[in-house]
C-alpha positions as CSV (number, residue, x, y, z in Angstrom):
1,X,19.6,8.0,25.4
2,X,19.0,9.5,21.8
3,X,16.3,11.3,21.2
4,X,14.1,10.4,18.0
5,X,11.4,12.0,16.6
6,X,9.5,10.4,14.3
7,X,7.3,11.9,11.8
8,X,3.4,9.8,11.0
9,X,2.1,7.2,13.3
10,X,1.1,5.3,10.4
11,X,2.6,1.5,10.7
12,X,5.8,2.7,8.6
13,X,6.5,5.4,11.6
14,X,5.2,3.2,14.1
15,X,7.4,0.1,13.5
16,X,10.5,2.5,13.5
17,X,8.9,3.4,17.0
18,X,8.2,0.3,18.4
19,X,11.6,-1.5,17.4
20,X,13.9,1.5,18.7
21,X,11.8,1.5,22.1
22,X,12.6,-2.0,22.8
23,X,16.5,-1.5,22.5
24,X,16.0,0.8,25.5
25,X,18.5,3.1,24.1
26,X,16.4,5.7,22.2
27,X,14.3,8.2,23.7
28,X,11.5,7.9,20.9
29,X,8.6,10.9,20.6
30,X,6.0,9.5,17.5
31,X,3.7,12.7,16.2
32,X,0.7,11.9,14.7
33,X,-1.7,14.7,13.4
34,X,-4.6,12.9,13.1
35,X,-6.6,11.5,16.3
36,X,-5.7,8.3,16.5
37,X,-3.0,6.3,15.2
38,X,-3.0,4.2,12.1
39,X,-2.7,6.0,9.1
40,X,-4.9,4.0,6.1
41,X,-4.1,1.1,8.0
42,X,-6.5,2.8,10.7
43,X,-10.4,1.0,11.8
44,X,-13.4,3.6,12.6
45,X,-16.6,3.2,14.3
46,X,-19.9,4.0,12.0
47,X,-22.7,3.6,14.2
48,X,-22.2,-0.2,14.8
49,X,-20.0,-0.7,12.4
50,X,-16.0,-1.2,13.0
51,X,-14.5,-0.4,9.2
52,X,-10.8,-0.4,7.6
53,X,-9.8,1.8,5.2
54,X,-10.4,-0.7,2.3
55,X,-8.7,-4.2,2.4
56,X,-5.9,-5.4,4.3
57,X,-3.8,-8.4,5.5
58,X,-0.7,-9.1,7.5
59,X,1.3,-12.0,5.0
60,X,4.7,-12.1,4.9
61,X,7.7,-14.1,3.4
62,X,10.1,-11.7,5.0
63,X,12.1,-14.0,7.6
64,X,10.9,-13.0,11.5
65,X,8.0,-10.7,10.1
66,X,5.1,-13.1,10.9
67,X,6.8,-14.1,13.8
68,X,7.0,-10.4,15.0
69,X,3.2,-10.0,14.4
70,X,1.7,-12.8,16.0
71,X,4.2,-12.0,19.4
72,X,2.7,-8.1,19.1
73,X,-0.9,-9.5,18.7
74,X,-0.8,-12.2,20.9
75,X,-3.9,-14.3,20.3
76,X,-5.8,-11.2,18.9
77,X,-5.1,-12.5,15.1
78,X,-7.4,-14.4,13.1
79,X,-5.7,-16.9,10.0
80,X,-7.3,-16.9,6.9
81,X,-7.5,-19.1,3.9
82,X,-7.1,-16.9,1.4
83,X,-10.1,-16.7,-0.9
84,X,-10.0,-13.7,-3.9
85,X,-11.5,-13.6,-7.1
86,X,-11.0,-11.7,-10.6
87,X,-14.5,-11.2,-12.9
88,X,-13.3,-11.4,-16.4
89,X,-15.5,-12.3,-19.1
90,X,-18.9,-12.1,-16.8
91,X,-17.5,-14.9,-14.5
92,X,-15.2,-15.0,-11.6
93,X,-11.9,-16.8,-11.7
94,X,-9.6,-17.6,-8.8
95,X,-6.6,-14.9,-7.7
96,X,-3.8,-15.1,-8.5
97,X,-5.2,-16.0,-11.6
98,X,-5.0,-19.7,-12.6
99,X,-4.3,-20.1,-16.4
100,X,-5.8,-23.5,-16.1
101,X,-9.1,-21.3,-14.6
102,X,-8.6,-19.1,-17.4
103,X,-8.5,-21.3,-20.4
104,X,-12.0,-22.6,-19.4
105,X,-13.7,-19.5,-18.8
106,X,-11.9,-17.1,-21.8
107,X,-13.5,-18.9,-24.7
108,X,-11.7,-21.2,-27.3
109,X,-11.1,-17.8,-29.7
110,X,-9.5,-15.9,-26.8
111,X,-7.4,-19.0,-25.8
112,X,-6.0,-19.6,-29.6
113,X,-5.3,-15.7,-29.6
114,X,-3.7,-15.3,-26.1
115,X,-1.3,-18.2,-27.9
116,X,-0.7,-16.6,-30.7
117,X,0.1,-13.4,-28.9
118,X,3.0,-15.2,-26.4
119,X,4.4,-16.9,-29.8
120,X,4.8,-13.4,-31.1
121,X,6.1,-12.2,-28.3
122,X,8.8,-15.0,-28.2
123,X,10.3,-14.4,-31.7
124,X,9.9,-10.2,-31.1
125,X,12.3,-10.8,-28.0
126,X,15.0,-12.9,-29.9
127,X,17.7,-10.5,-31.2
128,X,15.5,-7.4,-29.1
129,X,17.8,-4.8,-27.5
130,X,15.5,-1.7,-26.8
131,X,15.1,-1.5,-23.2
132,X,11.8,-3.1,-21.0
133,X,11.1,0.5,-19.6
134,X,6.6,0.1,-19.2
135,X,4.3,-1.7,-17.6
136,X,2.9,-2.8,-21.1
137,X,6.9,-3.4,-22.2
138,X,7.5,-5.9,-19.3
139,X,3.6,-7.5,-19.5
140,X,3.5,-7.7,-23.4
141,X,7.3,-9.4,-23.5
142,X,6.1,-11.9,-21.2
143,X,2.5,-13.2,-21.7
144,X,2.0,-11.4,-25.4
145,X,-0.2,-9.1,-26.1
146,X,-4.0,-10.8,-26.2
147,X,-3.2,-11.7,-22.4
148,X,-2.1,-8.4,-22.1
149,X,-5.4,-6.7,-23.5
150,X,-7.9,-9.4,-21.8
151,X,-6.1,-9.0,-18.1
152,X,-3.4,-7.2,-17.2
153,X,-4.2,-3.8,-19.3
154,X,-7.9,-2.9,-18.0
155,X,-6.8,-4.0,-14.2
156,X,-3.9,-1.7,-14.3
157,X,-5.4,1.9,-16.2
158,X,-8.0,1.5,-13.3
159,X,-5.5,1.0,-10.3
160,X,-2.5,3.8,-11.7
161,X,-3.6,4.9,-15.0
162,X,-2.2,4.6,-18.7
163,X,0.5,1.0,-17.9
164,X,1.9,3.0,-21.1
165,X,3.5,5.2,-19.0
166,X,3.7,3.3,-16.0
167,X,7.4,1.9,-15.0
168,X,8.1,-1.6,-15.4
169,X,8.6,-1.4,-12.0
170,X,5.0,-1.9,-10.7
171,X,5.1,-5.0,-12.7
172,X,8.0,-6.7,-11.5
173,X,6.5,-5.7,-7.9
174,X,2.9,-7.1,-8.6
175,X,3.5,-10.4,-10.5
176,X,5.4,-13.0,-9.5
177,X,5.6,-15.3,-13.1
178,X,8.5,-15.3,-14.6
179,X,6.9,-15.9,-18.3
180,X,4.1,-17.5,-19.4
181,X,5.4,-20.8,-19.2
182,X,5.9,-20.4,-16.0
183,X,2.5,-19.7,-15.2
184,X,1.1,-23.0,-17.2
185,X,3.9,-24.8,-15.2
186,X,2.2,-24.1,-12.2
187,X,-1.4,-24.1,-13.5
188,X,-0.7,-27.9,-14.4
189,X,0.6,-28.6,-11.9
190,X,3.8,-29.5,-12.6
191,X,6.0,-26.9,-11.2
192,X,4.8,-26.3,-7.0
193,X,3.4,-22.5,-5.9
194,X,5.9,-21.0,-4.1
195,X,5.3,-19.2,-0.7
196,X,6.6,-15.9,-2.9
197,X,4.2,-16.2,-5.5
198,X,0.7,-17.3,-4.0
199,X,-0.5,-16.4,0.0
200,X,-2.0,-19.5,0.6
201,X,-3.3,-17.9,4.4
202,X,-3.1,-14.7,5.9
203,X,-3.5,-13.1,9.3
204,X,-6.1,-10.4,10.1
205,X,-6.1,-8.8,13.5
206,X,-9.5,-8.8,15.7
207,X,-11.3,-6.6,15.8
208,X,-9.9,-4.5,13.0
209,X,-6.3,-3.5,11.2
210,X,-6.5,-0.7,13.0
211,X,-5.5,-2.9,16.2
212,X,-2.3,-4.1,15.1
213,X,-1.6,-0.2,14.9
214,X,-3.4,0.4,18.3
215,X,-0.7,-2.5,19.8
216,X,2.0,-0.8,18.6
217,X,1.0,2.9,19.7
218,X,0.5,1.2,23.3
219,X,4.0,-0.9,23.5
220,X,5.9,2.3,22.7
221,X,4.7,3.8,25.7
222,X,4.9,0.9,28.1
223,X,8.7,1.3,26.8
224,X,8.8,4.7,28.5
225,X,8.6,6.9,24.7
226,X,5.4,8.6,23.8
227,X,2.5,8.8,20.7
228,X,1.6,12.2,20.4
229,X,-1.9,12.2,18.3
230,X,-3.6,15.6,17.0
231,X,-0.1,16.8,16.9
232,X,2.3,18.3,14.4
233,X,5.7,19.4,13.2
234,X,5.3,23.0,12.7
235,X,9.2,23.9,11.8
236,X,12.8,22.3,12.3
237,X,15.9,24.6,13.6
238,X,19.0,23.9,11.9
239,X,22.3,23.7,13.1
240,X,25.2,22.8,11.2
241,X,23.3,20.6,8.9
242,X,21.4,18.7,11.7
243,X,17.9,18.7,12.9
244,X,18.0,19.6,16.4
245,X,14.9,21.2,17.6
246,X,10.9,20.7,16.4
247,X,8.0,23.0,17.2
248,X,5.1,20.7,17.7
249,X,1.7,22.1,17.8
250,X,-1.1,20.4,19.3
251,X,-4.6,22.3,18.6
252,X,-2.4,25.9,19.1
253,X,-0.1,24.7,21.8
254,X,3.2,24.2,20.7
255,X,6.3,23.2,22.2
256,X,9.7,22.6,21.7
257,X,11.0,19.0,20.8
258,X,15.3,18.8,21.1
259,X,15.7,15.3,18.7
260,X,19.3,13.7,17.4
261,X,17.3,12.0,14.9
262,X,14.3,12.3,12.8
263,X,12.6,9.7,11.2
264,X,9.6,11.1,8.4
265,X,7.1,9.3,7.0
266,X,5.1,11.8,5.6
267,X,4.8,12.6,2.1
268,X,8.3,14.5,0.9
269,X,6.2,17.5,-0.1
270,X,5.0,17.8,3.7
271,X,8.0,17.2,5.3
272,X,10.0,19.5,2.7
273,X,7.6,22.4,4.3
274,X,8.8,22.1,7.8
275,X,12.1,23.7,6.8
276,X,10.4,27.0,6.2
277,X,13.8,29.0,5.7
278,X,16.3,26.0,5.2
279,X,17.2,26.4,1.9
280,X,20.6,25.9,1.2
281,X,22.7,23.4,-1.3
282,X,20.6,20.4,0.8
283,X,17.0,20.1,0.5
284,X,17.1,23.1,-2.2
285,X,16.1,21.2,-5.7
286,X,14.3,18.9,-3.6
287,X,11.1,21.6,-3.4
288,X,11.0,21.4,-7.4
289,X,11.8,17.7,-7.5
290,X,9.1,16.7,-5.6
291,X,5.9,18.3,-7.5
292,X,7.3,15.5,-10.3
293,X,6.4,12.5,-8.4
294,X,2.9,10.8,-8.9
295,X,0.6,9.8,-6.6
296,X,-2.6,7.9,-7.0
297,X,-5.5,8.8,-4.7
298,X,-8.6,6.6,-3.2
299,X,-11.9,6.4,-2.9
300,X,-14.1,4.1,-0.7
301,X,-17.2,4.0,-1.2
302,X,-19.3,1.7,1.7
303,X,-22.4,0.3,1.1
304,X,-24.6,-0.8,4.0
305,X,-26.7,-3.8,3.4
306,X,-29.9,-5.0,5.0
307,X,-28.2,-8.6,4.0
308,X,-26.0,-11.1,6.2
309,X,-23.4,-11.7,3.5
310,X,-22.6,-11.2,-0.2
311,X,-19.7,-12.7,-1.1
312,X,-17.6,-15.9,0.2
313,X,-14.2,-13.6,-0.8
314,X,-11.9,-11.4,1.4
315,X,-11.9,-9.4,-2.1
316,X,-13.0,-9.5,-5.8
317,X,-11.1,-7.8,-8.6
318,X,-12.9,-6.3,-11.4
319,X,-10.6,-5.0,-14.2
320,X,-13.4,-4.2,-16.6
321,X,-14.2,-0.6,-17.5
322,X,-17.4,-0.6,-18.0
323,X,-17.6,-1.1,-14.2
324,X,-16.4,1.6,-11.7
325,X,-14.4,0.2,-8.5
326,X,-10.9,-2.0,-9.0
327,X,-12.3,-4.4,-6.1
328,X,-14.4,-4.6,-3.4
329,X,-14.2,-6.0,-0.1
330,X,-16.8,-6.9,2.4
331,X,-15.9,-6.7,6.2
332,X,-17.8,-9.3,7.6
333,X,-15.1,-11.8,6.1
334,X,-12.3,-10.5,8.0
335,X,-14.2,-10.5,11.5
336,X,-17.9,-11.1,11.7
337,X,-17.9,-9.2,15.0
338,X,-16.7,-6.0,13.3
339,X,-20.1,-6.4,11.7
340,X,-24.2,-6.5,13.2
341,X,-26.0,-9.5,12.5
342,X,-28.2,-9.7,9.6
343,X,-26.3,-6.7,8.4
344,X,-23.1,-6.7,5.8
345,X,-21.5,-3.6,4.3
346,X,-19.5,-3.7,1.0
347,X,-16.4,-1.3,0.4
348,X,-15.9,-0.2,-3.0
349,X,-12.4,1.0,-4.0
350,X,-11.0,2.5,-6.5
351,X,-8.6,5.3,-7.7
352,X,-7.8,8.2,-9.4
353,X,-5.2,11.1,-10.0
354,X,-6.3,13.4,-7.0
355,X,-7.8,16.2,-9.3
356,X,-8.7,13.2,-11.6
357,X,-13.3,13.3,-12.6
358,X,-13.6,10.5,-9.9
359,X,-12.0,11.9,-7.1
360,X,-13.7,15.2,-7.8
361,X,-17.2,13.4,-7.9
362,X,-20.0,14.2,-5.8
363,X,-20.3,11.1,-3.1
364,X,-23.8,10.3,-3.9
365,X,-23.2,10.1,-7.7
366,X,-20.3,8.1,-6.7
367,X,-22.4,5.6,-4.2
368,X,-25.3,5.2,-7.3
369,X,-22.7,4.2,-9.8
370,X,-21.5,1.2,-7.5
371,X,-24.5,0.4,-6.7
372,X,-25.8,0.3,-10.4
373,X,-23.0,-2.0,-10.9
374,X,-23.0,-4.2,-8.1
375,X,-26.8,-5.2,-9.6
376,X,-25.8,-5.0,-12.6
377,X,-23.2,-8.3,-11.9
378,X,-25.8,-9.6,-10.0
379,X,-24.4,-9.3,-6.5
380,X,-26.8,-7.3,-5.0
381,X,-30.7,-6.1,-5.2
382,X,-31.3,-1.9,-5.0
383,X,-33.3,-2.4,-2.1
384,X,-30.7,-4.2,0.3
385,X,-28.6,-1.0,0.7
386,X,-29.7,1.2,3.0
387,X,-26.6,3.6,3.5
388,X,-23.6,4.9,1.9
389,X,-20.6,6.5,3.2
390,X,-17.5,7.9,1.2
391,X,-13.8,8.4,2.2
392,X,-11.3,9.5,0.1
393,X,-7.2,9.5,0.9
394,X,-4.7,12.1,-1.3
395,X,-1.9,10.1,-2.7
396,X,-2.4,6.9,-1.4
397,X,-0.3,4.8,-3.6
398,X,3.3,6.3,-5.2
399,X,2.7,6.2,-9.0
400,X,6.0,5.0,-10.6
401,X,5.9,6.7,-13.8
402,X,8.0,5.9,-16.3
403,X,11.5,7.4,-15.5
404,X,10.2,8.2,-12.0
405,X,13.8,7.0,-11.1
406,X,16.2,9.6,-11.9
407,X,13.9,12.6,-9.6
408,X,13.9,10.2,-7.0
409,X,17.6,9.7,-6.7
410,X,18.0,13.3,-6.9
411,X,15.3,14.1,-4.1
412,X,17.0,11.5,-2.0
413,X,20.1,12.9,-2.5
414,X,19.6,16.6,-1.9
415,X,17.8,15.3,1.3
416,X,21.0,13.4,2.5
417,X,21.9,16.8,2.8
418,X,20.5,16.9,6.3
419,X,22.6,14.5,8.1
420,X,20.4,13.1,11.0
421,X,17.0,12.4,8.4
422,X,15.6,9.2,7.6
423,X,13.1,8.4,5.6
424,X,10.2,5.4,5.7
425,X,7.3,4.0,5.3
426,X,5.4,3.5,1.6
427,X,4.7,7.4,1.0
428,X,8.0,8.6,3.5
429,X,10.2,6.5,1.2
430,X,8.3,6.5,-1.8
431,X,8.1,2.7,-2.1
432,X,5.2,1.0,-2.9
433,X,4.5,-1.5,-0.4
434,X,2.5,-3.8,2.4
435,X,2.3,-4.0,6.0
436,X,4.9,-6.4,6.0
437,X,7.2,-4.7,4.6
438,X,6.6,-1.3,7.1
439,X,7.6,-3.5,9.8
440,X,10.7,-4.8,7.8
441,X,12.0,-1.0,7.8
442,X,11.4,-0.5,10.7
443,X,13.5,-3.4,12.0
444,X,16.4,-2.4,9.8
445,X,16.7,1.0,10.8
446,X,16.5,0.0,14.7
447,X,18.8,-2.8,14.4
448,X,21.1,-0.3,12.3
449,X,21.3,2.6,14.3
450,X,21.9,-0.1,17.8
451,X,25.1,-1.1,15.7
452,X,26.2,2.5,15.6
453,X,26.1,2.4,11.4
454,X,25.8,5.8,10.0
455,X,22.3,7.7,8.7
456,X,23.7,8.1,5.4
457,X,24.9,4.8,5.0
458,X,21.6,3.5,6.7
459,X,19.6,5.2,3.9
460,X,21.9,3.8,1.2
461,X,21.2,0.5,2.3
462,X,17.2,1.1,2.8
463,X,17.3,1.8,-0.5
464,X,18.5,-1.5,-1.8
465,X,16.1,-3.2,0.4
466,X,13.3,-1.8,-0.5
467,X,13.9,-2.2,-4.1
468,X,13.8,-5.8,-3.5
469,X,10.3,-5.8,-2.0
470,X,7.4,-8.1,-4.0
471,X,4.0,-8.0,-3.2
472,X,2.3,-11.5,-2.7
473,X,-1.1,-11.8,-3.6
């Protein structure tokens, strides 16, 4: 049997676990530093309280994905209808945004504007052969540049910073419209939703996300391999270009792990540090490269209410500026068992650059400011919450950044260097991406590696895959 060691026991490095343990031809070790497994897709206790790390869903168009979910859970999955909102001009609209929705709720002025704006935007494209490179390129050439301003600007400087200097990338990732006519196709009904452009239901596991991680973690050791939590990759020893022994270290006691394969999901910066004196032709631009990729980092800010329920959504957006969090999402609507009764607890989320004013922010300044805006709406009353709590996760999100192409290429190509490394997972591969699509990579690389294909050519065609990702709100 090979032996694989895999780097993160997030879902990304979990799923590659998982589907190589169930070929029964891979002798699979997952290291996880943390104490349990999970990643951000993790649950944690608060005193009664059972809490993800911000929202999450398990939706899928990927064919077998679903499928593979509901066999893993068995009946520990709730479906849900999928209710959002957006608050845009002091009322809440459905999401995915329904022009329709919007029309009535925008104002007449806005409305003639927004039309205005996509006429313009028409007749600058005709004859236009300067390339879509931004977020604002790709939204502005598309839905003009009123639409642009009212929706799709505020949302996206709050979730990854200036869309000036944000790839078109994101964009063709996040929203599924072709142009606006497609969107007023749809809104009127004359053109159907399509299962890759609205979730209509999702599933949610019981109990918390955290247990579809928790399933996984346990199948790979009824298959004979083995989760290693509050454990480490100290260093690799080299030979001949291959990975073939680990030092893990588990609270100071370290061992020796022999591997054929290694599998990171950790962020390249991390896993460019285990080769402490590797630093040949291979991986040796890659330490420079790196430092030029962006991250975005998170805050959560939990609110404990003395209040059964808030909201009637999963999650709200709230692309204003002149209020602090991106969206919120209350627990109790994912599994009102996670939650007391008579008791509700709002999370907060929001991001910045990880040495951004936010992120630095003390965490009760941070609690008093959501709070202050939560009444302010009118969702809550001062004297419901009782308790806050803050988290906050380093480079959550990859941040493509205009460009962000070209060091990636080269970062993936100085690491092909090392001929038995894969990458994956949304930080390991640098691809910004869902739950669904984790268990997608790991599928391909099991199914890959069973029909003997080589890693190099393996990683060539991860790439492609991944670059045809969408996610479906």
């Amino acid at each position: 049997m090979k032996r694989v060691l895999i780097l993160g026991g997030g879902l990304g490095g979990l799923s590659a676990g998982l589907m190589l343990s169930r070929t029964g031809k891979f002798n699979v070790t997952v290291v996880e530093k943390e104490p349990m497994v999970g990643g951000v897709c993790g649950t944690f206790r608060h005193k009664d309280f059972l809490l993800d790390y911000g929202a999450h869903k398990v939706y899928s168009v990927i064919p077998g994905i679903l499928d593979e979910f509901k066999a893993l859970m068995g009946g520990d999955s709730i479906p849900h209808r999928k209710k959002n909102s957006i608050y845009l001009f002091g009322q809440y609209l459905n999401y995915p945004i329904n022009m329709a929705d919007l029309a009535l709720k925008m104002g007449y002025k806005n409305l003639f504007q927004c039309g205005i704006g996509t006429f313009q935007s028409m007749v600058a494209k005709i004859g236009r052969k300067d390339k879509i490179a931004s977020y604002e390129d790709f939204v502005v050439s598309k839905f003009g540049h009123k639409l642009y301003e009212l929706v799709f600007e505020p949302l996206a400087d709050k979730v990854w910073g200036n869309p000036k200097t944000l790839s078109a990338d994101i964009a063709k990732t996040r929203i599924p419209s072709a142009n606006i006519f497609d969107v007023l196709l749809r809104a009127l009904g004359l053109k159907k939703e399509k299962t890759t452009t609205d979730a209509k239901f999702f599933y949610y596991p019981r109990c918390g996300f955290g247990a579809l991680a928790d399933k996984m973690a346990q199948e790979i050791s009824a298959k004979g391999g083995s989760v290693l939590t509050g454990t480490t990759a100290e260093s690799f020893q080299m030979e001949d270009g291959d990975i073939r022994k680990a030092v893990l270290n588990s609270n100071g006691n370290k061992k020796i792990a022999e591997t054929d394969l290694v599998i990171s999901t950790l962020h390249p910066d991390q896993l460019l540090n285990i080769f402490p004196e590797y630093s040949t032709k291979n991986i040796g631009k890659a330490r420079d490269l790196v430092g030029k990729l962006e991250y975005r980092s998170v805050i959560l800010v939990y609110l404990f209410l003395d209040k059964d329920t808030v909201t009637d959504d999963h999650w709200i957006f709230f692309p204003g500026k002149d209020i602090i969090f991106s969206r919120i999402f209350e627990q109790k609507n994912m599994d009102s068992s996670m939650v007391p009764k008579g008791k509700t607890v709002l999370c907060c989320d929001f991001t910045d650059y990880e040495k951004g004013p936010l992120y630095k922010q003390d965490d009760k300044v941070l609690a008093d400011k959501c709070v202050g805006d939560l009444v302010k709406i009118g969702l809550i009353k001062p004297e419901w919450v009782q308790e806050s709590l803050v988290r906050r996760f380093s480079k959550f999100y990859p941040r493509y950044g205009v460009g962000y192409k070209k060091n990636l290429k080269m970062i993936y190509d100085e690491l092909q260097g090392v001929n038995n490394l894969l990458l994956s997972g949304r930080i390991g591969f640098y691809n910004y991406n869902n739950a669904d699509h984790c268990l997608d990579m790991g599928r391909f690389i099991a199914d890959s590696l069973l029909a003997d294909k080589p890693v190099k050519g393996i990683w060539k065609e991860l790439e492609n895959r991944v670059s045809e990702y969408r996610i479906v709100d």
